[in-house]
C-alpha positions in Angstrom: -142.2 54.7 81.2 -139.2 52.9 79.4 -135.7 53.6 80.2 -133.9 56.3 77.6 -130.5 53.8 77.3 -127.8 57.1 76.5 -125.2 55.7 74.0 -121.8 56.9 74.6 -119.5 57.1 72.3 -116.0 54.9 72.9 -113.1 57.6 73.9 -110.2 57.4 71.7 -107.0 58.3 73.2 -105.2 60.3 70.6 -101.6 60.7 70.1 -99.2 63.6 69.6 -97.5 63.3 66.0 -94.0 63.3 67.4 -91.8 64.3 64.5 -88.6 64.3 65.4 -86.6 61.5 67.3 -86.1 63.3 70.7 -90.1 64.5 70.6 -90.1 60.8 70.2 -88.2 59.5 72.7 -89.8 62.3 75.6 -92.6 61.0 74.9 -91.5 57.1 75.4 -89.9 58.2 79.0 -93.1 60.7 80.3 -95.4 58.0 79.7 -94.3 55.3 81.9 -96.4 52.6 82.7 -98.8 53.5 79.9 -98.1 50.4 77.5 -100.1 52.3 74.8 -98.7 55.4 75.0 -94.8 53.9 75.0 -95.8 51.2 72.0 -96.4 54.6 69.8 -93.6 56.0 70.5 -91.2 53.3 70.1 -93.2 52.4 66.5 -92.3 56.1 65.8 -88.7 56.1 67.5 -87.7 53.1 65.0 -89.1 55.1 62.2 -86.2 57.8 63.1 -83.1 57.3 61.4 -80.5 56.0 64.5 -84.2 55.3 66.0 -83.1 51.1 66.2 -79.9 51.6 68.4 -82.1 54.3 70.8 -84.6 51.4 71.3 -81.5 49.0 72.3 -80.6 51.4 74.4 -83.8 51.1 76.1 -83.6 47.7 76.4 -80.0 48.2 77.9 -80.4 51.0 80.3 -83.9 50.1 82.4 -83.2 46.8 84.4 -87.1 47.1 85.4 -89.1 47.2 81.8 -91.9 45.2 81.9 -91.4 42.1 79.4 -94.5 43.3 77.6 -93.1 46.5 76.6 -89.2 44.6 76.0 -91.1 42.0 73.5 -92.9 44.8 71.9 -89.8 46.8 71.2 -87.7 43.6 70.2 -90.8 43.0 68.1 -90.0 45.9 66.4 -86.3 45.5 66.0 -87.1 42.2 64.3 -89.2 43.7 62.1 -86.1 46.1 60.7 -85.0 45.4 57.4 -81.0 44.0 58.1 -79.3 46.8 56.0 -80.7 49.3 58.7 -81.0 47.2 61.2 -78.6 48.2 64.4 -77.1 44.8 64.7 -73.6 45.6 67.0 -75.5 47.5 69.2 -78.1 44.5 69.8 -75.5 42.0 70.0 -74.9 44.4 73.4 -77.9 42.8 74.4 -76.0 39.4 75.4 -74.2 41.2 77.7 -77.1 42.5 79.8 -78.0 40.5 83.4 -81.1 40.5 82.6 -81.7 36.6 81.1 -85.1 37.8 79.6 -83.4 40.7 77.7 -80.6 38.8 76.9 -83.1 35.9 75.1 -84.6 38.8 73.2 -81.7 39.8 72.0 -80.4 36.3 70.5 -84.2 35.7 68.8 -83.5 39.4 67.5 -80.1 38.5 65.9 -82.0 35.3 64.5 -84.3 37.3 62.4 -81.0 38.6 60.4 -79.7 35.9 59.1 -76.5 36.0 57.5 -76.5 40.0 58.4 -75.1 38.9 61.6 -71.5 36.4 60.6 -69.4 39.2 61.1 -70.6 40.0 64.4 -70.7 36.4 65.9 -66.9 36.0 64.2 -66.3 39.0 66.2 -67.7 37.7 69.3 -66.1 34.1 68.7 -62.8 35.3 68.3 -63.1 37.9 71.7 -61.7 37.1 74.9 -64.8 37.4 76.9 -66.3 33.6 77.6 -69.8 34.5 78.1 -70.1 36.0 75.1 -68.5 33.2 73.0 -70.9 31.0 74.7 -74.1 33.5 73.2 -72.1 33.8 69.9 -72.0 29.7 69.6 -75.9 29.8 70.7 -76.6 32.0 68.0 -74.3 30.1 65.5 -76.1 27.2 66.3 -79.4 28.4 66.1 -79.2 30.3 62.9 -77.1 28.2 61.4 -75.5 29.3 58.2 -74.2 27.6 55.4 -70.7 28.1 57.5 -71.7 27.4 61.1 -70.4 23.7 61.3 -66.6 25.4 60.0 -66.7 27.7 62.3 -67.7 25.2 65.6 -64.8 23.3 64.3 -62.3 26.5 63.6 -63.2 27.5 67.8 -62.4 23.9 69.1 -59.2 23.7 67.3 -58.0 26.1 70.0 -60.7 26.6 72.7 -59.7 26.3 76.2 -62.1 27.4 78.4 -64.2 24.1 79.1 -67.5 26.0 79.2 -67.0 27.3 76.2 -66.1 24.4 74.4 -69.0 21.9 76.0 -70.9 24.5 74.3 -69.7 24.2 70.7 -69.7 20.3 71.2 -73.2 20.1 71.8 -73.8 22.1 69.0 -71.6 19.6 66.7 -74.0 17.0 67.9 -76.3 18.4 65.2 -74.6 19.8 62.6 -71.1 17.8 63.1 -69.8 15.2 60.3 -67.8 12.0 60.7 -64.4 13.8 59.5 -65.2 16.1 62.7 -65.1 12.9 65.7 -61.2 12.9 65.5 -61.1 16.6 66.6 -64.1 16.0 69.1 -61.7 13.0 70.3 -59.0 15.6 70.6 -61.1 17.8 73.1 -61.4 15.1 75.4 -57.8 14.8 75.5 -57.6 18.5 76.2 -59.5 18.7 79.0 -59.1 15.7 80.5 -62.6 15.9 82.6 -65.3 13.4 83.1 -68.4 15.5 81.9 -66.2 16.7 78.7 -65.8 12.8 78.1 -69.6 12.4 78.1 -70.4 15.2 76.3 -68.2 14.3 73.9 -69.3 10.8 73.4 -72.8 11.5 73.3 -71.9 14.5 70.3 -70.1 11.4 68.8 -72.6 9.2 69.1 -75.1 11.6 67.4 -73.1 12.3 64.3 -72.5 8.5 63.6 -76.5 7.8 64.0 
């Protein structure tokens, strides 16, 4: 007698409509672990107005979320048109310890383009070091029409030597020729060994 093969039919896990932000973001937190589950509700969290800067926050506030579900939600903060985009409260994403987040958040800024200039100024101009060193990252990796003035406006004055090897390794791809004089001037500044290299290898670089 042959076999009777029973077909059965795939299950298909279906979701809540979650129409609100907070049904949203209960959802997101009861459903830990459950990649699914927490992808939905962050693709409905950013369809929330104020729903970006909770997905930040989520980002921010759990040192332990798995990089799958981090990538997915920076995915989707990319994916944000600039205008709504919640760009100040991403750029809080170079403060985390977290290096992983932290990457996400400078590929995030990326995506905006010239959106984010007044933020990096803003960060440029601040007195914490780190985050002039993820601002000049950024610069150097987006860079705008602007970026090489703006390398050259921070090591007019920069004297944290961190900060400035930074910048100078930047100006060793965008720099000009008018630019070795102040590049020059750094080493003078500093008076350092490694600045002296770095500085004569950016040199070396704009000249060809």
């Amino acid at each position: 007698m042959a076999l009777i093969k029973k077909h059965t039919a795939p299950i298909i896990e279906e979701f809540p409509p979650l129409q609100t932000l907070p049904e949203a973001m209960a959802y997101y937190h009861s459903n830990e672990g459950n990649f699914e589950s927490q992808a939905y509700a962050a693709e409905k969290i950013v369809s929330f107005e104020g729903g970006g800067a909770k997905l930040v926050h989520l980002l921010v506030d759990d040192p332990h979320i798995h990089k799958d579900m981090a990538s997915y939600i920076a995915s989707l903060l990319t994916a944000m048109d600039s205008k709504r985009a919640p760009i100040e409260a991403i750029m809080d994403l170079l403060k985390v310890r977290n290096a992983y987040i932290r990457n996400l958040g400078i590929t995030t800024l990326q995506s905006y383009g010239d959106a984010i200039k007044y933020y990096i100024v803003k960060f440029l101009i601040g007195n914490d070091r780190d985050l002039r060193i993820f601002a000049i990252n950024v610069l150097g990796d987006v860079n705008f029409a602007e970026s090489r003035e703006m390398l050259v406006e921070l090591l007019e004055n920069e004297t944290d030597i961190n900060v400035a090897m930074t910048a100078v390794d930047y100006m060793a791809e965008i720099g000009e020729v008018r630019d070795i004089e102040l590049l020059n001037s750094v080493k003078g500044r500093f008076n350092d060994a490694y600045v002296d290299f770095a500085v004569d290898n950016a040199i070396r670089s704009i000249r060809g």
